[in-house]
C-alpha positions in Angstrom: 0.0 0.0 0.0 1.1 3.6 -1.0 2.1 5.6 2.1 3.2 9.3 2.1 5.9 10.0 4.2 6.7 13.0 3.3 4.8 16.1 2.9 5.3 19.9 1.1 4.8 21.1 4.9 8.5 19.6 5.7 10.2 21.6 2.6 7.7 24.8 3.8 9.6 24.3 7.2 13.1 24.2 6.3 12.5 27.2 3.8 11.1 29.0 6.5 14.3 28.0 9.1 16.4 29.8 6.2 14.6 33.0 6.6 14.4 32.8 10.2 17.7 31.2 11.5 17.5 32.0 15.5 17.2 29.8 18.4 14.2 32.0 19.6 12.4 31.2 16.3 13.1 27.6 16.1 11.8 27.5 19.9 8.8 28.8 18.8 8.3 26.5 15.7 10.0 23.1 17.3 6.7 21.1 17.4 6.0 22.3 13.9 9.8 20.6 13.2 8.7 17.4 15.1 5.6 17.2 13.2 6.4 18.0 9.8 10.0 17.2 9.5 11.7 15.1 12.4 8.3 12.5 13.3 8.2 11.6 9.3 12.2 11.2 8.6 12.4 8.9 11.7 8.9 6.8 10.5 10.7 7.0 6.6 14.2 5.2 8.6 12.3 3.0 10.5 10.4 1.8 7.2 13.3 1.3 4.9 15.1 -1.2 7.5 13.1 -4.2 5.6 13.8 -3.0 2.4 17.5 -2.1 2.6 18.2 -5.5 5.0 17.1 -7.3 1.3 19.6 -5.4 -0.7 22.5 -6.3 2.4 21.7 -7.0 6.2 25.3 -5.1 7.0 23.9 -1.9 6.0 21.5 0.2 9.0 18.0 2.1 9.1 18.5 3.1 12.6 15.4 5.4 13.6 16.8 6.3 16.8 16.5 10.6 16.8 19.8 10.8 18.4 22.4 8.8 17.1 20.8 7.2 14.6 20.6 7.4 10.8 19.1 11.0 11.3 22.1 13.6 11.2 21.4 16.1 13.9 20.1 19.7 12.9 22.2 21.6 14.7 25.3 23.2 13.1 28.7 22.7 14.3 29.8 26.7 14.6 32.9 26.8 16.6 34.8 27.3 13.7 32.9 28.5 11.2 32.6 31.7 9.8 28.4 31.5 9.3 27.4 31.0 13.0 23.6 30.3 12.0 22.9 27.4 14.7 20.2 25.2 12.6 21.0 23.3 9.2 18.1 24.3 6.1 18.2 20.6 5.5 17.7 17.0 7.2 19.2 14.1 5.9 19.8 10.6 6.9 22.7 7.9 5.8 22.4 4.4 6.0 26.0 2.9 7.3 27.3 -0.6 7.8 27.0 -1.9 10.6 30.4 -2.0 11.8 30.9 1.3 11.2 27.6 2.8 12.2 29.7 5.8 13.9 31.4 6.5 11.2 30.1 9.3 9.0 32.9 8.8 6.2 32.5 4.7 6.2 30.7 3.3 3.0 27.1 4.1 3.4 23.5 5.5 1.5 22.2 8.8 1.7 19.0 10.7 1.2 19.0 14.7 1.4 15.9 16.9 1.7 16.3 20.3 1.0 14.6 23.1 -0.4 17.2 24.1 -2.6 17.0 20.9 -4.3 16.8 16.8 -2.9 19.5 14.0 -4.2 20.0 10.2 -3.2 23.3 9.1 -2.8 25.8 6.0 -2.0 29.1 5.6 -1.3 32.3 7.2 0.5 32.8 10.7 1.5 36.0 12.2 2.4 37.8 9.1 4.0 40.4 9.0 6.5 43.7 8.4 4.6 44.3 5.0 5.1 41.1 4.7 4.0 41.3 6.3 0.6 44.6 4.6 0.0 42.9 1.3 0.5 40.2 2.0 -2.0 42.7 3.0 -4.4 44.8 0.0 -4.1 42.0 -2.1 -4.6 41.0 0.3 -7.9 44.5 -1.3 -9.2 44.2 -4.2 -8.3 40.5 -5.5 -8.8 40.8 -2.9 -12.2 38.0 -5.1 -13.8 35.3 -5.1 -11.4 35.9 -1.0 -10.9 35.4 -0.7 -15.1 32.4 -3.2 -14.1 31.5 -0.4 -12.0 31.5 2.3 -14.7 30.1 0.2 -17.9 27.4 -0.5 -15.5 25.7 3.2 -15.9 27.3 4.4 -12.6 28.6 7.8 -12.5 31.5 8.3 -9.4 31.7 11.2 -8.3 34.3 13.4 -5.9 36.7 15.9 -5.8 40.0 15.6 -7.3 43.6 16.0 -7.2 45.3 17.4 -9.8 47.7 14.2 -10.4 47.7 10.8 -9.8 49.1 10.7 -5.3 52.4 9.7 -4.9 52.9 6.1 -4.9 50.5 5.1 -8.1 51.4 4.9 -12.0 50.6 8.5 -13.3 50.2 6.6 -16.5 47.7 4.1 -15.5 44.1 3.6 -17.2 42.4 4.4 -14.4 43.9 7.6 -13.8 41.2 9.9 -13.5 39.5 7.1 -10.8 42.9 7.2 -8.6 42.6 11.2 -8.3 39.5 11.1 -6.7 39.4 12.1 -3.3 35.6 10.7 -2.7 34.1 8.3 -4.2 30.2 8.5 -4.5 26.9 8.8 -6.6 24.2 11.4 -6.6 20.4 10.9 -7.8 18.5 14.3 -8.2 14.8 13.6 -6.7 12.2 16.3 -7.1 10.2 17.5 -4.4 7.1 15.7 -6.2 9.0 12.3 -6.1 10.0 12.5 -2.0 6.2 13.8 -1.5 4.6 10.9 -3.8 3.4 7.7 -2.2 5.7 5.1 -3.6 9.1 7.1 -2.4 10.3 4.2 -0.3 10.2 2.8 -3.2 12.2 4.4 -5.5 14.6 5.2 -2.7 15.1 1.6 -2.4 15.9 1.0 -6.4 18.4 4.0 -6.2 20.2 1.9 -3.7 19.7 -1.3 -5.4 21.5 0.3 -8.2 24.1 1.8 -6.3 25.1 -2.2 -5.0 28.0 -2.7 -7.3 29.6 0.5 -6.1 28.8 -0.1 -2.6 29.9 -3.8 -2.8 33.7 -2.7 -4.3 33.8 0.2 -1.6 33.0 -2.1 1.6 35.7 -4.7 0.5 38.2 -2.4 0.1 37.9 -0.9 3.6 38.1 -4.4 5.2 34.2 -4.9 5.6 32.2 -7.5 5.2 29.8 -7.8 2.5 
């Protein structure tokens, strides 16, 4: 059955938070927050944990609202220049479950935001060791990585200007071993996150996403 878990009254909110980014306002708007924005991510969590347990069991729907798949809506300010306390966007990402602390281990991610809504998968500015594992695994498992890529995937990430010190500068998969993250992004429309089969099609974006996901959790030592 069709369930709407998300409504134009969540994307209303957040645009609202942007014009009005105070404590004292947010205070006066929190159970419009828990209604409309926190109460339907954590129900959204909670529902994908069947769904995304069929694509891999390693991988975590926690609904928990603190410490859970939820990231927190407070900004970290201490040393930033904007010091507007409240993000103008929730999202939630899906880890493994041996590194479900671990906001730069191999996970799935959904963002809501006025501005404009994306699913993605993958790894997000990893810890050195980290990103020199996935690279020596781009060498040496060079087929299933083109796999990767002939399969329609798109990986994504900011780059270096050369190949890091220690890999072939000449090697075919040059332009792979200058990323710096490696991950996907899905645009969704506000339409698609409001309609009723979104757990749906949040689910096939990670389905797709399972080859990348698979390569990325191997190389960091996980298991599949």
């Amino acid at each position: 059955m069709a369930t709407q878990w998300f409504t134009p009254a969540l994307f209303a909110f957040l645009s609202e938070l942007d014009a009005n980014n105070s404590r004292e306002w947010f205070q006066d708007n929190k159970a419009r927050f828990e209604a409309d924005v926190r109460d339907p991510l954590l129900a959204f969590i909670m529902a994908l944990g069947g769904p995304l347990a069929g694509l891999n069991p390693n991988f975590l729907a926690d609904p928990r609202p603190s410490g859970g798949s939820m990231f927190r809506l407070y900004r970290d300010t201490r040393f930033a220049r904007d010091k507007s306390p409240y993000k103008t966007n929730v999202g939630a990402q899906f880890r493994h479950g041996l590194a479900s602390r671990d906001v730069h281990a191999p996970g799935f991610y959904l963002h809501l935001d006025p501005a404009g809504c994306f699913a993605s998968a993958g790894l997000w500015r990893p810890e050195p060791a980290t990103l020199k594992a996935v690279r020596d695994r781009i060498v040496s498992h060079s087929r299933e990585w083109k796999a990767i890529r002939a399969g329609g995937l798109e990986v994504l990430g900011d780059t270096l200007v050369r190949v890091p010190q220690g890999f072939d500068a000449g090697h075919p998969l040059a332009d792979a071993l200058r990323l710096k993250d490696f991950y996907t992004h899905a645009p969704l429309t506000q339409r698609q996150v409001c309609a009723g089969n979104f757990l749906e099609t949040f689910t096939g974006i990670c389905e797709k996403n399972l080859p990348l996901m698979k390569f990325l959790t191997k190389a960091v030592g996980l298991p599949w």
